[in-house]
C-alpha positions as CSV (number, residue, x, y, z in Angstrom):
1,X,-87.4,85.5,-4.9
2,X,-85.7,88.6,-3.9
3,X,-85.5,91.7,-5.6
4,X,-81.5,92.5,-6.8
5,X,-81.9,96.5,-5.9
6,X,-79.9,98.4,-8.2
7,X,-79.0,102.6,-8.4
8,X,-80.9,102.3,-11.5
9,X,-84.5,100.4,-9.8
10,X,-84.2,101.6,-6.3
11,X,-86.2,104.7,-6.3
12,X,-89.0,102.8,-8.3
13,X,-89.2,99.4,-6.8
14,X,-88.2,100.8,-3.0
15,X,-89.0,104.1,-2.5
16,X,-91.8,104.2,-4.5
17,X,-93.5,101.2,-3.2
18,X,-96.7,100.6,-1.8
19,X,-96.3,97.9,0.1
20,X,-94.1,97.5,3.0
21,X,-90.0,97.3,1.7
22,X,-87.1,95.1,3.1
23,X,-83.9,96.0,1.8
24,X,-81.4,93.3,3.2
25,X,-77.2,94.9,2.3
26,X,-74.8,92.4,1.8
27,X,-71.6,91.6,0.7
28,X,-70.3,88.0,-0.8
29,X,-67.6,88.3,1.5
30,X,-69.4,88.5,4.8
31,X,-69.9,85.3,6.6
32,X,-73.3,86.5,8.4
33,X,-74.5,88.0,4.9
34,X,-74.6,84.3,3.5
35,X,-76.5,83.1,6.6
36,X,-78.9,86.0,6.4
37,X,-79.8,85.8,2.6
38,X,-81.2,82.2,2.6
39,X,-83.9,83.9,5.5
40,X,-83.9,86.8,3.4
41,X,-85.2,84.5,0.2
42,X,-87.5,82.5,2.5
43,X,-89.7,85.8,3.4
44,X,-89.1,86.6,0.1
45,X,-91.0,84.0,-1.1
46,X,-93.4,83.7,2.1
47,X,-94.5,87.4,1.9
48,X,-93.9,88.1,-2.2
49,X,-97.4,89.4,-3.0
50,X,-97.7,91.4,0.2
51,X,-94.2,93.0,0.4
52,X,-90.9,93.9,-1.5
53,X,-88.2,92.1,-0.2
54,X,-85.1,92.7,-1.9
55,X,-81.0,93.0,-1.6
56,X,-78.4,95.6,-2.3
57,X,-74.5,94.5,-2.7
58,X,-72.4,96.9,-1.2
59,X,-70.1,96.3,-3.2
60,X,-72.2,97.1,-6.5
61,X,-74.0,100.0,-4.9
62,X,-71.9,101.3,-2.4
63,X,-74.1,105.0,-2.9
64,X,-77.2,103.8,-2.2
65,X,-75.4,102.1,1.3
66,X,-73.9,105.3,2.1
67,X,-77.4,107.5,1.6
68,X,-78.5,104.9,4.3
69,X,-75.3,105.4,6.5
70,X,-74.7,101.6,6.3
71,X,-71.4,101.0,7.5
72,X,-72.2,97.1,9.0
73,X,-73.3,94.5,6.6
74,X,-75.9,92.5,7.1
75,X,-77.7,95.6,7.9
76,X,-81.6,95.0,7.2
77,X,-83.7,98.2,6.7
78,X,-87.5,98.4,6.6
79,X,-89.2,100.9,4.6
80,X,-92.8,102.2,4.6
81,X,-93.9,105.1,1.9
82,X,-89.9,105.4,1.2
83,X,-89.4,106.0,4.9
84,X,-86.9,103.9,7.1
85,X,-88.6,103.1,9.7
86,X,-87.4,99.9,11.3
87,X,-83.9,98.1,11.0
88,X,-81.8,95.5,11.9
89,X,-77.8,95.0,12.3
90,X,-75.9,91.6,12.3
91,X,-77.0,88.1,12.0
92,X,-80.8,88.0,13.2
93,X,-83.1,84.7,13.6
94,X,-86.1,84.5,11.0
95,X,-88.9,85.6,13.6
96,X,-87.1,89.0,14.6
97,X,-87.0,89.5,11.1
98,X,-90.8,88.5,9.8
99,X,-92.3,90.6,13.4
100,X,-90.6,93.6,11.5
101,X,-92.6,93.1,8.2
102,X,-95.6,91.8,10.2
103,X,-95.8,95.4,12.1
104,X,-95.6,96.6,8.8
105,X,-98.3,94.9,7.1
């Protein structure tokens, strides 16, 4: 299951990681947010003891979107050693997604 990244656990469960980090921002109001998160889950669960997976609701924790200069949702960021270093914007198909992680990993 995916992480629900907060202002309070960000820094410890993102930043701070280890292991690779997928921070999927979404709204409940975007239509390609709700067909990203089901993905989002599924490599949650398929990758959940080799990476973080988590999501941030823009709405929630609009500072921790701005930090990241987020301004389309679903934006998907991928963080190494607290470092962005991949990312992808809009609606994107599972396997663009899990090559990401997998050049992470």
């Amino acid at each position: 299951m995916a992480v629900e990244f907060t202002d309070q656990n960000f820094e410890a469960l993102a930043l701070k990681s280890d292991k690779p980090v997928i921070v999927d921002f979404w709204a409940e109001w975007c239509g390609p947010c709700r067909m990203v998160g089901p993905v989002v889950e599924e490599i949650a669960n398929d990758y959940g003891d080799r990476a973080v997976v988590g999501k941030v609701n823009v709405d929630q924790y609009g500072d921790i979107s701005m930090k990241y200069g987020v301004r389309n949702i679903p934006t998907i960021l991928f963080l190494k050693n607290g470092e962005v270093v991949d990312k992808s914007v809009g609606a994107v198909p599972k396997n663009v997604l899990v090559e990401k992680l997998e050049a992470l990993l």
